[in-house]
Structures are given as C-alpha cells and as structure tokens.
N, C-alpha and C positions, 0 to 999 in steps of 0.2 A: 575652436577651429578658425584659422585664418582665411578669410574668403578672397582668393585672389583677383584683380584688379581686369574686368573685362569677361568675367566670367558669365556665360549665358545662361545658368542652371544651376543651383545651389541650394542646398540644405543644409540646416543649422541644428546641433542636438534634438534629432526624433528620435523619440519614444514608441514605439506601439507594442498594447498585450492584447493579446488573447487567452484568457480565460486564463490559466494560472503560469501561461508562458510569453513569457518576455521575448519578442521579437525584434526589434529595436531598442536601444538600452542609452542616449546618446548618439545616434552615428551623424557625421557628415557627410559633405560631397561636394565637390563642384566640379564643373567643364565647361570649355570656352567652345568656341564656333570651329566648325573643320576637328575637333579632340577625339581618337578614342580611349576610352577609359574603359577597361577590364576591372570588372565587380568580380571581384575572388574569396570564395571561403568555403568549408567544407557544409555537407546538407546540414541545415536547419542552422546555419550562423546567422540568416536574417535577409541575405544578398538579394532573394528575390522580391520580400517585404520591402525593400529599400526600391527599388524597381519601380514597383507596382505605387511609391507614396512619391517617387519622383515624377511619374508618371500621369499622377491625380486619378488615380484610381482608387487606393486606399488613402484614408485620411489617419494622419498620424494621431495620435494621441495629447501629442504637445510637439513642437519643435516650430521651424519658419521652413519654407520652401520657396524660392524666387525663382522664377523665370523670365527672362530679360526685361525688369525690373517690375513684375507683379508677383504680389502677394500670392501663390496657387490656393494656400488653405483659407482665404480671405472669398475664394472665384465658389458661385454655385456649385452644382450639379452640373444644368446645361454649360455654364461658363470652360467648365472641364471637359465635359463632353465635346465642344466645338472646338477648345484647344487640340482633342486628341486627332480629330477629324483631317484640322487643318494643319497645325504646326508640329503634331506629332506622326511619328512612325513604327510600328511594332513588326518583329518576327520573334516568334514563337521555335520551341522548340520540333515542335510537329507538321510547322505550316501554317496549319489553320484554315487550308482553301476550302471555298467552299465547293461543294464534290458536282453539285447541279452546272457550275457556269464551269465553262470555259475557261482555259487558261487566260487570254487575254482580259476578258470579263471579269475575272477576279484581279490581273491587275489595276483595272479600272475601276474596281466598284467605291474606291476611295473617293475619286473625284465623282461618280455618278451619286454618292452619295452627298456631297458638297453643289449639286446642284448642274453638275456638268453635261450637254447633250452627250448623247450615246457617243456620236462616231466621233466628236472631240475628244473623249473621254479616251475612246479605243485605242486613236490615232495617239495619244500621249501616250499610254500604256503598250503600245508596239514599241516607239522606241526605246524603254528604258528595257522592256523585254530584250530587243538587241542590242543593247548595252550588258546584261545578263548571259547572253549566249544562249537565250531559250525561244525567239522569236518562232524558228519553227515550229513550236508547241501550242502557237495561238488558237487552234482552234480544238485541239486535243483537249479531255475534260482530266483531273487532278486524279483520278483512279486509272490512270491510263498514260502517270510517266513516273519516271524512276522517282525515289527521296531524294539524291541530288538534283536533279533538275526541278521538280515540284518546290525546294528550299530557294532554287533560284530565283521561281516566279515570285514565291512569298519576299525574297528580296528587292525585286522589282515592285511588287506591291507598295511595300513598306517606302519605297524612295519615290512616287509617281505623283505625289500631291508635293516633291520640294520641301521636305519637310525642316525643322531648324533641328530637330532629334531626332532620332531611332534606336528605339530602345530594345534591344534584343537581349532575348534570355531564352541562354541555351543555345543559340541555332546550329550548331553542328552536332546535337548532344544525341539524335536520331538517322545521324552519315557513321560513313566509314572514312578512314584518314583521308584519303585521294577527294572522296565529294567532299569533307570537311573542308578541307585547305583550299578547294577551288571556292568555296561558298564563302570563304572569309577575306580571299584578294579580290572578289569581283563587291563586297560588302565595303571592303574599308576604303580599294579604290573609289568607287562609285561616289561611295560618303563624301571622302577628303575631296575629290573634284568640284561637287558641288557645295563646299564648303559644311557639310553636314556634322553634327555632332553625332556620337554613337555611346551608348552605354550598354557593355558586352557585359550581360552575368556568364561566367565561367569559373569551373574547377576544372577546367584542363590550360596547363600551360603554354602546350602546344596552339592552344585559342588565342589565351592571354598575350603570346608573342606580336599576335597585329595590331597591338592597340600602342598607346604614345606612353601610358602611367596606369599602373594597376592602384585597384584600393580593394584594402583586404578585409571584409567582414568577419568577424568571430565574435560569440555572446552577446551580437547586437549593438557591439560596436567597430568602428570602422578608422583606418589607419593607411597614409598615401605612405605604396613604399618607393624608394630609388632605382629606377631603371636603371639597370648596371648594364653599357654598351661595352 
C-alpha cells in the first residue's frame, strides 16, 4: 500500500489472529487531518480489529502503525494510554455514558481526567454540548434521555479534548434513521470544522454517505474504493 503524502494516521500490512482466526490478514489504512473515512465490511471481516489496532488498543501482530510521525506499536502501554486520553476520541456504538454523572459531567470527564479543574472542565463541555443540540440536557443523568440525544452527548464527549481522531464504531448502529442522520451531520460537521479526522466503522451505506472515501474490509484485508460523485 501506498501511503499518501501528509497523511496523519497510517497502517501498513497488520496481521492479527486469534486463536485459529485470522482477523487482520495484510490490511492498510491511512487519513489525513479534517478526512472522514468509512471502515466498510460485513460482521467478522476484521473492520472493528482494524479500529481498535489503529487506535492502540489492540496490538497487531506484525504490521507498522504511524501517527503523525510516531511509531504507535514502538509507544508503551501508558504512551497509548495518554495518546488516547489526549489526542484521541471514541464513540461507541451504545454511548457508553456513564449512568451516575450527569450529562455535562460525562462530557467533561475527558478533560477532568487530563487534569482539568471541574468548572473549566464543564464550561468546555457546555459548549460543544451546544454545538450538539443537547446543552439542555446538562444536568439530566444518561437513563433519563432518549438514544439520540444520549449519542449526541457521547459525540460531544468524544470532540471536547480537540481531538486530531475520533474513531467511531458503529454510532448510529443503536438509532433509528431520523436520530441516525442527525448524529452523523452534527459528527462530521463538528469534526470537519475543527479540522478533525474520523474513522466511521460502518455497514450501513446510508452511514458510509458522510464520510470523503470508504475502505472496505473482507478476510482481513482491506481495499480504498472510488467515491463515485
């Protein structure tokens, strides 16, 4: 695979097995700053494995992983860890809030846990919450608003530390089309404004539509195809 020229995130032939299944077989990947890029393939083609080792969460087997020009599989534990803290961003397919805090407080807990006083902390996480459309929900706790708008705070979360990534898998795979589609223009605008990169696992097309270039995993390996405008 060719690695294009300014790219902020790149993989080069990973491998990963588990136990007598091949999860990764070869795949690559790259994206540059501000790109979304739709991870495509049906269950068990590897898309989420590929996620999780772009990520530095799983460790590949063999392959390279760069991130704006470091080695990932080269970084600790904690070296990953603080990457994900600070320069990464995750939503999940379910959210993932936590059910005790507060809306606002879960979008905050990124930076609180980066060291942030409380009410700076909150006062950052208000605004991107109304940048989201869910700022009324600040003091409402996560069992006490719909899965669209609970997706939305999880997207405010995910963007509130300035992240260079946000690596989402799945996030609409828990809505219905209408909260879908509002969860993926306030995602990708949000991203593209602040110059954010995004890495969308999906098997819905209808997903895959907000992104710039799809790459399509099957048997663990992976394939950029042609946006046809």
């Amino acid at each position: 695979m060719t690695i294009p020229a300014g790219s902020l995130l790149t993989a080069q032939d990973l491998r990963k097995v588990y136990g007598p299944t091949t999860a990764l077989d070869g795949a690559g990947f790259s994206i540059h700053p501000g790109e979304v890029v739709a991870v495509m393939g049906p269950s068990g083609s590897g898309k989420s494995t590929l996620l999780h080792c772009l990520a530095g969460i799983v460790m590949p087997d063999s392959g390279s992983i760069t991130y704006n020009g470091r080695e990932v599989t080269a970084m600790s534990d904690a070296e990953r860890s603080a990457l994900r803290r600070s320069e990464f961003g995750f939503v999940f397919q379910f959210g993932q809030l936590v059910p005790e805090l507060t809306c606002v407080e879960n979008v905050a807990l990124p930076l609180r846990l980066n060291g942030s006083p409380r009410r700076e902390a909150e006062r950052t996480a208000l605004a991107w919450m109304e940048r989201l459309e869910v700022d009324d929900l600040r003091k409402k706790r996560p069992g006490e608003v719909s899965g669209g708008q609970g997706q939305r705070v999880a997207v405010a979360r995910s963007l509130v530390t300035n992240p260079r990534v946000v690596f989402a898998d799945e996030p609409t795979g828990a809505l219905d089309s209408f909260n879908g589609e509002r969860v993926m223009e306030l995602l990708t605008d949000a991203a593209r404004s602040a110059n954010t990169a995004v890495v969308l696992v999906t098997h819905e097309a209808r997903v895959a539509a907000y992104s710039d270039r799809e790459v399509v995993v099957r048997d663990g390996k992976s394939r950029d195809m042609e946006r046809v405008v």
